[in-house]
C-alpha positions in Angstrom: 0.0 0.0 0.0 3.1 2.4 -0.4 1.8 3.6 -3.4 -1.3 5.5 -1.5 -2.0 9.0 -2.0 -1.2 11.4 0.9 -3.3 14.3 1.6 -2.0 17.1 4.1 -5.4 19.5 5.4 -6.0 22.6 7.3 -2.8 24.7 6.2 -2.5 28.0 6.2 0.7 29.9 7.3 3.0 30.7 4.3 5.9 29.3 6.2 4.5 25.9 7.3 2.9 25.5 3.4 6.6 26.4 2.0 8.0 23.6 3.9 5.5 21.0 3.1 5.6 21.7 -1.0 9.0 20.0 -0.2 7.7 16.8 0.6 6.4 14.0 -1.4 2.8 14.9 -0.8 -0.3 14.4 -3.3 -2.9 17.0 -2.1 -2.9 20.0 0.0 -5.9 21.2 1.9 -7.3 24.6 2.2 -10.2 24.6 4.8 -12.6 28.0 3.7 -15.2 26.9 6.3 -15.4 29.4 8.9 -16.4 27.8 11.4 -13.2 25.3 11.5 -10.0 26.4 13.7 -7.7 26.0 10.5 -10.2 28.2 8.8 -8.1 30.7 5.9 -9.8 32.9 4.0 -8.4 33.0 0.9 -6.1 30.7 -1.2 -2.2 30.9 -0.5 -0.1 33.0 -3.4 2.7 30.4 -2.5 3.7 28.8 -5.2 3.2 24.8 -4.9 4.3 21.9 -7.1 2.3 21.3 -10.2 2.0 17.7 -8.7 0.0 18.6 -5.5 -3.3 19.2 -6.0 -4.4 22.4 -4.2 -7.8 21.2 -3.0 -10.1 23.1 -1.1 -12.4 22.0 1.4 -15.9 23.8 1.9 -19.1 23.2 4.3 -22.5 23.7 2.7 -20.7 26.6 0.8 -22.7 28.5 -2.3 -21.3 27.4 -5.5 -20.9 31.0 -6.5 -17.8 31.1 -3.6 -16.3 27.4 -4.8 -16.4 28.6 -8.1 -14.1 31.5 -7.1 -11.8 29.5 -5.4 -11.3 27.0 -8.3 -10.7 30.4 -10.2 -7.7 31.2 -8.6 -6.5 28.1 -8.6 -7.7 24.7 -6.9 -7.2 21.5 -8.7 -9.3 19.5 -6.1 -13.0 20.3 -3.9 -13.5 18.4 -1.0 -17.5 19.2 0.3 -17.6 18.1 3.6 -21.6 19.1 4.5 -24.7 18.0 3.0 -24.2 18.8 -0.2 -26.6 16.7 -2.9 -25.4 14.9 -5.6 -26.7 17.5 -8.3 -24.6 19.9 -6.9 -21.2 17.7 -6.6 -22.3 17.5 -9.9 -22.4 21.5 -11.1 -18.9 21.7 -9.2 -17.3 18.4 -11.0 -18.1 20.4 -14.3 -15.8 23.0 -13.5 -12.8 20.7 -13.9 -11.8 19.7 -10.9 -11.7 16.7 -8.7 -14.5 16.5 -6.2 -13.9 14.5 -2.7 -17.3 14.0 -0.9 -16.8 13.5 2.7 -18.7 11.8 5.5 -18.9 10.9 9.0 -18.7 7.5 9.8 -20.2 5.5 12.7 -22.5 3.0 13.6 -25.0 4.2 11.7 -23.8 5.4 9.0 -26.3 3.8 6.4 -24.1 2.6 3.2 -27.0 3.1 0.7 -27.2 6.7 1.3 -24.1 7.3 -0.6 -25.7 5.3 -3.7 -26.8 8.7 -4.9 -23.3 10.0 -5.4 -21.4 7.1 -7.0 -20.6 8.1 -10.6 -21.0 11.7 -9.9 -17.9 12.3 -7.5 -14.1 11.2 -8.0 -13.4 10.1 -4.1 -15.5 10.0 -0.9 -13.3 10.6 1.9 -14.6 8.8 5.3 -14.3 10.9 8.4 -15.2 10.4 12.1 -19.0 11.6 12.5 -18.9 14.5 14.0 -21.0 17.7 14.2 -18.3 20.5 13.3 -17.1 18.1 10.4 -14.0 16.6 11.1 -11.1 17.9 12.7 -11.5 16.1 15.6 -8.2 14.1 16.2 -10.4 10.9 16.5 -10.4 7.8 14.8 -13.5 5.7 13.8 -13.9 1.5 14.1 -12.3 0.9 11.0 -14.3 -2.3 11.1 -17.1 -0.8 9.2 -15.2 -0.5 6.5 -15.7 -3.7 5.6 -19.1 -3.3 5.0 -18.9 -0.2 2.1 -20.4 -1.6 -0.6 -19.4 0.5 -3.5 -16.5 1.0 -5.7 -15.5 4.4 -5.5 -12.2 4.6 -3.9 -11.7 6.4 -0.7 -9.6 8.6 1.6 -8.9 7.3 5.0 -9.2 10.2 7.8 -9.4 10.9 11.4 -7.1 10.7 13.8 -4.6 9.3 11.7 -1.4 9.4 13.6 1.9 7.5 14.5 1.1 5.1 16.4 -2.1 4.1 14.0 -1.3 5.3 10.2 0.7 1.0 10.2 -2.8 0.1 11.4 -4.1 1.9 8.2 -1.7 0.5 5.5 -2.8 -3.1 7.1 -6.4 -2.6 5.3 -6.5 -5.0 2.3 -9.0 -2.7 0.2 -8.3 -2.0 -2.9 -10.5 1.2 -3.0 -8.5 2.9 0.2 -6.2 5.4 -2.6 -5.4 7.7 0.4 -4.7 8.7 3.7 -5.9 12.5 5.1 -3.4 13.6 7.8 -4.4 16.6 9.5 -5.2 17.5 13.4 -2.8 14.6 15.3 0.2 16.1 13.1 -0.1 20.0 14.3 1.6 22.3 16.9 -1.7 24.0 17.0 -4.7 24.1 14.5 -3.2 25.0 10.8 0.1 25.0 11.7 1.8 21.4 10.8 5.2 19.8 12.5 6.8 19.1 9.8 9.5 16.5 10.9 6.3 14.6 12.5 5.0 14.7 8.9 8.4 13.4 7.7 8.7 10.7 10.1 4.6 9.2 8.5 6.0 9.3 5.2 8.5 7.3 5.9 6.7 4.7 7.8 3.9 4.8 5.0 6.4 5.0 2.1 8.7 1.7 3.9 11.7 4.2 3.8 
């Protein structure tokens, strides 16, 4: 599984984002819900590798303010509220990869996703929560087994240390990707970046 995509979220200091373009990272997160602690308002001026997708990640957002942001430059939208499937669809058509994201628990209800297979490139399973991720916790992982579809997904929550060799033991074809954020931070949207360093290695077998 060392061939999994790695997505970093919640960045926003010019600094912290500098030192991160240097790593062999896949997607970079942007968070332009307000209501998060790694909230930024506008997209970085930083100049990032061609081959890390800058993706932002919005809540229930009008598609009048995604559409601005794709403008000035994201590659990748990650919707992380209850955004329908018509309107994953409206922002897919702007030409960029769309990651829908939910919260996973015990009752999380598998067919409810149904609606948004074909229509979106990645779902990205979170912790359930009500402020939409960012929590630093994990989910059974055990209830993977039971997604039924075959869109292939992003692992997140809690990933740390300690768990992300947990993670590359899942024998699922559709995991692509791993979304570290909260458990690698020296405070919300600020990253430790030799923390980050060390998970590469692990989940690269360096």
């Amino acid at each position: 599984m060392n061939d999994l995509k790695i997505k970093v979220c919640g960045m926003r200091e010019p600094t912290n984002i500098q030192a991160l373009a240097s790593l062999p990272i896949d997607y970079m997160g942007f968070i332009f819900y307000d209501k998060s602690a790694r909230y930024t308002p506008e997209l970085p001026t930083i100049s990032i590798p061609d081959q890390i997708k800058k993706t932002g990640v919005f809540v229930n957002a009008e598609k009048t303010f995604i559409d601005k942001k794709i403008a000035q430059g994201l590659q990748a939208v990650q919707l992380h509220g209850q955004e329908p499937p018509t309107f994953c669809q409206d922002i897919k058509e702007g030409r960029v990869e769309v990651i829908k994201a939910f919260g996973i628990d015990t009752n999380t209800q598998w067919k409810d996703f149904a609606p948004y297979v074909g229509i979106v490139d990645y779902f990205l399973f979170d912790t359930s929560s009500p402020q939409h991720g960012g929590t630093g916790r994990t989910f059974d992982w055990e209830l993977l087994k039971k997604y039924p579809y075959a869109v292939p997904y992003f692992l997140s929550g809690g990933l740390d240390l300690s768990n992300i060799p947990s993670a590359l033991a899942i024998t699922d074809e559709r995991l692509i990707g791993l979304d570290i954020n909260s458990k690698f931070e020296v405070k919300p949207g600020l990253k430790d970046i030799d923390k980050l360093k060390q998970a590469l290695k692990i989940i690269k077998h360096e």
